[in-house]
C-alpha atoms as a printed R data frame, in Angstrom:
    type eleno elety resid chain resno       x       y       z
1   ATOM     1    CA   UNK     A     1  -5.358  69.726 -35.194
2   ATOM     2    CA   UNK     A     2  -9.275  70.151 -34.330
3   ATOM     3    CA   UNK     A     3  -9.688  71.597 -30.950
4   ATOM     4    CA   UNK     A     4 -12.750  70.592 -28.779
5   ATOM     5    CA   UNK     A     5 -15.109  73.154 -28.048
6   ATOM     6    CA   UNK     A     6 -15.844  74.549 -24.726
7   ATOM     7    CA   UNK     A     7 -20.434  74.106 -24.827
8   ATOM     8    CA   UNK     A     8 -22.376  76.471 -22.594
9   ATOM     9    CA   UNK     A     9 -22.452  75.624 -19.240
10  ATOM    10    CA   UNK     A    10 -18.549  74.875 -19.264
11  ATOM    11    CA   UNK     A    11 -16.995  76.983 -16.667
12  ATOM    12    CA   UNK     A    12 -14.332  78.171 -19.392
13  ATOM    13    CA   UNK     A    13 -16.250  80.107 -20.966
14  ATOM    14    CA   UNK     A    14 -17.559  82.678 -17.810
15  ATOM    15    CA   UNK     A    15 -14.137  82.978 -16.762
16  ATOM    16    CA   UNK     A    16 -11.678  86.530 -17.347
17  ATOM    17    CA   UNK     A    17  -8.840  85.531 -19.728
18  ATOM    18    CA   UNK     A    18  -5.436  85.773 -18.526
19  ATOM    19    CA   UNK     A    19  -3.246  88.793 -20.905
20  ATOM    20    CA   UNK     A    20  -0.665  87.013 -23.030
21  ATOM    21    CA   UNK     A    21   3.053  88.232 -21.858
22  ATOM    22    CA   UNK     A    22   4.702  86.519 -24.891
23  ATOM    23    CA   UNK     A    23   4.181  84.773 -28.169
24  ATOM    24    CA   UNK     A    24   5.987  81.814 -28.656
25  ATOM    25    CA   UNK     A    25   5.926  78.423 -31.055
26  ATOM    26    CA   UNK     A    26   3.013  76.926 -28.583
27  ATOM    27    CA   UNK     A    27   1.045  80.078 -29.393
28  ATOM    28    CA   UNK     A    28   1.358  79.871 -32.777
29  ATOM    29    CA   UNK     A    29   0.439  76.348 -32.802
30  ATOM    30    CA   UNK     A    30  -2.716  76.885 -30.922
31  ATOM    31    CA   UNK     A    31  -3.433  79.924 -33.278
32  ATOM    32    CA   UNK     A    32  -3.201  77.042 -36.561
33  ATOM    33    CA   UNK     A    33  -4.957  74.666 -34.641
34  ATOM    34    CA   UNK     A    34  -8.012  77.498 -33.627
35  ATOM    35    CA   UNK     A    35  -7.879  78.520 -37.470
36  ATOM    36    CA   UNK     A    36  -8.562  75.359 -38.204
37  ATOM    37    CA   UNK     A    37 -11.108  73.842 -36.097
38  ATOM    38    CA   UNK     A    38 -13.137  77.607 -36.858
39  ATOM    39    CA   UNK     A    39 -12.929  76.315 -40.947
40  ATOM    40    CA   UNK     A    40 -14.034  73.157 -39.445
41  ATOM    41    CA   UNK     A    41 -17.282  74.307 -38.117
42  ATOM    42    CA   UNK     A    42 -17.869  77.284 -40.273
43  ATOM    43    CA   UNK     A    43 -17.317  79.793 -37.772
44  ATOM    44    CA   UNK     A    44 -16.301  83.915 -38.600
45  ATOM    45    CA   UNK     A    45 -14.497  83.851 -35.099
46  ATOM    46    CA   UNK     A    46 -13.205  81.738 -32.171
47  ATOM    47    CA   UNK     A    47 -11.806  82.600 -29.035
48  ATOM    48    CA   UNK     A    48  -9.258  81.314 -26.588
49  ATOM    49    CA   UNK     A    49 -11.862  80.385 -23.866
50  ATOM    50    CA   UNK     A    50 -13.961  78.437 -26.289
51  ATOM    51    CA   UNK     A    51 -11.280  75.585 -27.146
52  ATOM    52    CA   UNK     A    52 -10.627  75.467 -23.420
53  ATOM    53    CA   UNK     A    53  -7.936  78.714 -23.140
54  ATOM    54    CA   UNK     A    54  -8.221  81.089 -20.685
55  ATOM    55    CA   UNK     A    55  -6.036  83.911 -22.308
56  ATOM    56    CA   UNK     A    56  -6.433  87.247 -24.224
57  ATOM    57    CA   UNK     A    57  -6.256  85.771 -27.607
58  ATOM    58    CA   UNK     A    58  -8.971  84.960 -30.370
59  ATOM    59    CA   UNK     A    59  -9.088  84.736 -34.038
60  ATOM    60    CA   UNK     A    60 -11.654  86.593 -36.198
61  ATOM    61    CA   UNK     A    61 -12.697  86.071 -40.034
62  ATOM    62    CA   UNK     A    62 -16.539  87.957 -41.194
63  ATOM    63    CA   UNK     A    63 -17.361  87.642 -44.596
64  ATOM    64    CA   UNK     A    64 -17.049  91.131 -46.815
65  ATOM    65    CA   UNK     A    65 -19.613  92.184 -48.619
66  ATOM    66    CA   UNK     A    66 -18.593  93.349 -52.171
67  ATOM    67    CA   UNK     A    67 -20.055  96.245 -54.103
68  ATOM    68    CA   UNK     A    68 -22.613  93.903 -56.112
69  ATOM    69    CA   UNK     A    69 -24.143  93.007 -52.704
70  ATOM    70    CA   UNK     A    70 -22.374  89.454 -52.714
71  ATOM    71    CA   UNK     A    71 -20.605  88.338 -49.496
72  ATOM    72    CA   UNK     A    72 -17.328  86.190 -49.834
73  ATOM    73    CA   UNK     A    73 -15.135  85.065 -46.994
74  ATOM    74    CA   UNK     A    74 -12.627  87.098 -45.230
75  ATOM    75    CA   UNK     A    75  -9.618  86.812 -43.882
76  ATOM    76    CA   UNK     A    76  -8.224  85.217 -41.052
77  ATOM    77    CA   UNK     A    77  -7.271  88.052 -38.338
78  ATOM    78    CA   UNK     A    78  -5.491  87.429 -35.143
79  ATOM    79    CA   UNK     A    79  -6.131  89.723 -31.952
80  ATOM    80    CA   UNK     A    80  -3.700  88.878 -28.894
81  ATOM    81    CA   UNK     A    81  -4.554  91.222 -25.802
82  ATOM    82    CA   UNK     A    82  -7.206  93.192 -27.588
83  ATOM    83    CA   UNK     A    83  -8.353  96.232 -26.311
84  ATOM    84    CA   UNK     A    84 -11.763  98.883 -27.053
85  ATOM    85    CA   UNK     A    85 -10.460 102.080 -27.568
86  ATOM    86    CA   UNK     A    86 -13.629 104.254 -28.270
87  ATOM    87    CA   UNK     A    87 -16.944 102.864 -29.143
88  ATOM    88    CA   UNK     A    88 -19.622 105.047 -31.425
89  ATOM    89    CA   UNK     A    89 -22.742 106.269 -29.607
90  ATOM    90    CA   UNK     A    90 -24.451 105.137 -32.913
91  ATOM    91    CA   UNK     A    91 -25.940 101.764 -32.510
92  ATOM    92    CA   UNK     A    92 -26.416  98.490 -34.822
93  ATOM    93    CA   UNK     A    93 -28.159  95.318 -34.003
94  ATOM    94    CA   UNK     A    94 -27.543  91.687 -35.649
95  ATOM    95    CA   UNK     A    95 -28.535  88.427 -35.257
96  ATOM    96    CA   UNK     A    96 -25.611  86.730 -33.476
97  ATOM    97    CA   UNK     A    97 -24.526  82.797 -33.455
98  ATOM    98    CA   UNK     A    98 -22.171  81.263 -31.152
99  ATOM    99    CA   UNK     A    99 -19.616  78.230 -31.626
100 ATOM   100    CA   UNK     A   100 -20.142  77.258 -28.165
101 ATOM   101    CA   UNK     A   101 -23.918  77.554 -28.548
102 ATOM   102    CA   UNK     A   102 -24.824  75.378 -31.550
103 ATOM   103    CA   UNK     A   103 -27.812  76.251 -33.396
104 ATOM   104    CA   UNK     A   104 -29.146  79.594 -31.299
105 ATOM   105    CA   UNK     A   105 -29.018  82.756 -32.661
106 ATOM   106    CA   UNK     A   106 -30.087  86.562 -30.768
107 ATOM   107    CA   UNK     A   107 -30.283  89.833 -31.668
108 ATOM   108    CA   UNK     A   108 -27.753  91.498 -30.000
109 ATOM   109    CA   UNK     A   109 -27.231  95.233 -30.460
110 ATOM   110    CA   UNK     A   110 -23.645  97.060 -30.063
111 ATOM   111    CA   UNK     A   111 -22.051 100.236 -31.309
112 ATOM   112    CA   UNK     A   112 -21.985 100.833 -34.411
113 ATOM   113    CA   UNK     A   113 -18.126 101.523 -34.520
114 ATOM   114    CA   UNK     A   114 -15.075 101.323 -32.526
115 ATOM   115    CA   UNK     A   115 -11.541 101.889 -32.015
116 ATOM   116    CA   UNK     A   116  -9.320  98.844 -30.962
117 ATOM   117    CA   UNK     A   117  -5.775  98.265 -30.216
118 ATOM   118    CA   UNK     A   118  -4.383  94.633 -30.009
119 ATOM   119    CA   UNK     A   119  -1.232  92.673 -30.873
120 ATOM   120    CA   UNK     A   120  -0.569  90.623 -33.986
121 ATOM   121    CA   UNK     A   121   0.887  87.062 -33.786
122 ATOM   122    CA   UNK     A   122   4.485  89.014 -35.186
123 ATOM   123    CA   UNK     A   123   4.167  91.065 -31.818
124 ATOM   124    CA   UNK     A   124   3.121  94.110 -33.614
125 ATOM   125    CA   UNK     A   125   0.839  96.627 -31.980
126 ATOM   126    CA   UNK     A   126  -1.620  97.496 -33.658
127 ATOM   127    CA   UNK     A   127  -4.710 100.330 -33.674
128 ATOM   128    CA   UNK     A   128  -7.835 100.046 -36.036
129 ATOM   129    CA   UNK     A   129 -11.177 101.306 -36.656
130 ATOM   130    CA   UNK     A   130 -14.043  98.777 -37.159
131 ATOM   131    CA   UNK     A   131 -17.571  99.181 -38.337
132 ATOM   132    CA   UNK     A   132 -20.652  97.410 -39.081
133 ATOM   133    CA   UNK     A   133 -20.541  93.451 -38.837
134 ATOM   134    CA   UNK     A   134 -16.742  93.519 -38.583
135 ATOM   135    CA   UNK     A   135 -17.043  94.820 -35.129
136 ATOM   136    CA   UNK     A   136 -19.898  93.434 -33.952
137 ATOM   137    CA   UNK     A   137 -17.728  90.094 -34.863
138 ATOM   138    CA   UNK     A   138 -14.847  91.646 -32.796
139 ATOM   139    CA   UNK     A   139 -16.820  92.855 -29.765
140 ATOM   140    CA   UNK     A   140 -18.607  89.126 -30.013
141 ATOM   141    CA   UNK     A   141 -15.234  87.505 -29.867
142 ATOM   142    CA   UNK     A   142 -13.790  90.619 -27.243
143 ATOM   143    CA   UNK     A   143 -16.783  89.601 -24.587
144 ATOM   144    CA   UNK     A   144 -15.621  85.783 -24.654
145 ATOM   145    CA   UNK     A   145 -12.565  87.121 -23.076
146 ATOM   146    CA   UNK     A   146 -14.294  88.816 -20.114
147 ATOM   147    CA   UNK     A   147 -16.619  85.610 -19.730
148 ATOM   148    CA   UNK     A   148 -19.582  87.205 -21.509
149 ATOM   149    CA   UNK     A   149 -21.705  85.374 -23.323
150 ATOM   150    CA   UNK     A   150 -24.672  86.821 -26.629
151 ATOM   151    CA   UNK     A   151 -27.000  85.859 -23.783
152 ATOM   152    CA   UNK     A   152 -25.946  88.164 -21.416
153 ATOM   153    CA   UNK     A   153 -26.906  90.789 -23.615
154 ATOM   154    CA   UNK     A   154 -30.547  89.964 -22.344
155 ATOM   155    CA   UNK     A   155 -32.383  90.778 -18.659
156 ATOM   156    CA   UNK     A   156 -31.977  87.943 -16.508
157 ATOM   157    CA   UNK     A   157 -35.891  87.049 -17.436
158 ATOM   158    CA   UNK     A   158 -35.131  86.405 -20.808
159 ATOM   159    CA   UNK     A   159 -32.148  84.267 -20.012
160 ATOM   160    CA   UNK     A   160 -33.965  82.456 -17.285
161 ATOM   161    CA   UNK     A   161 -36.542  81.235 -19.635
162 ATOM   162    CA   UNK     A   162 -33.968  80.186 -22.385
163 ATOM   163    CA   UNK     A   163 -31.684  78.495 -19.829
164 ATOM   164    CA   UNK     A   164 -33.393  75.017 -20.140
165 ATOM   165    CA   UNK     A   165 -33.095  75.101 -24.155
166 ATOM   166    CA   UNK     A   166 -29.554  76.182 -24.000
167 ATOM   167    CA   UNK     A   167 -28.418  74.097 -21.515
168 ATOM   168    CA   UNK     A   168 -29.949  71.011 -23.879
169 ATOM   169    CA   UNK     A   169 -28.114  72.890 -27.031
170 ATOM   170    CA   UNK     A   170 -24.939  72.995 -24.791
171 ATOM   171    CA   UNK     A   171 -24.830  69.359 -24.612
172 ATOM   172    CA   UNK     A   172 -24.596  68.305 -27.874
């Protein structure tokens, strides 16, 4: 089933997610239903908080990029009670979008790499080490769950004068 999405100025989405203390068949359902509302929209990622959720739990998907240059679609991974390990003093910067800010994109810059630890829907624990896009789509979907949002990435001047434009985007 589609989940509505939580827009910018809901209170949802500046709130600190709740940890997950066990995986069960209502879990699992929101997990399908998040998968599918992300395919719905065409997103690489959704979090907990953005289909109304307040808990440690998002889904991520960014495209690979093959050896002839071509990018093709990912798969689906799931990251309950995620955690940043280590993060690379080497940097990277790429223009971000956001589900629950249709139509706005930022450059947002973030290590480059960065050890995470998180559990999978089977209640495995789990360590990996993520570079490039793949975990600038993790730490995008990781700040959701502390109530962070691409435009807090900015000085409070910039976000002042893009409030009124994405409180309008927001809305739709």
């Amino acid at each position: 089933m589609k989940l509505n999405l939580a827009y910018y100025s809901d209170p949802v989405l500046r709130k600190k997610s709740e940890r997950i203390e066990g995986i069960d068949d209502e879990l699992r359902k929101l997990v399908d239903d998040m998968i599918e509302t992300m395919n719905a929209v065409d997103g690489i990622g959704l979090a907990a908080p953005q289909v109304h959720r307040s808990i440690r739990l998002f889904i991520a998907c960014p495209p690979v990029q093959k050896p002839n240059g071509k990018w093709e679609p990912g798969r689906v991974r799931v990251y309950i009670n995620p955690e940043i390990l280590e993060s690379s003093q080497e940097m990277q910067t790429f223009s971000e979008g956001c589900l629950s800010i249709p139509n706005f994109y930022m450059k947002v810059t973030r290590p480059y790499k960065i050890k995470i630890k998180a559990c999978d829907l089977y209640g495995t624990i789990f360590e990996e080490t993520l570079s490039g896009f793949p975990a600038t789509n993790f730490m995008h979907e990781f700040d959701h769950l502390n109530g962070i949002l691409i435009v807090d990435h900015y000085s409070e001047e910039e976000r002042k004068s893009l409030e009124q434009l994405l409180r309008l985007e927001g809305s739709n």
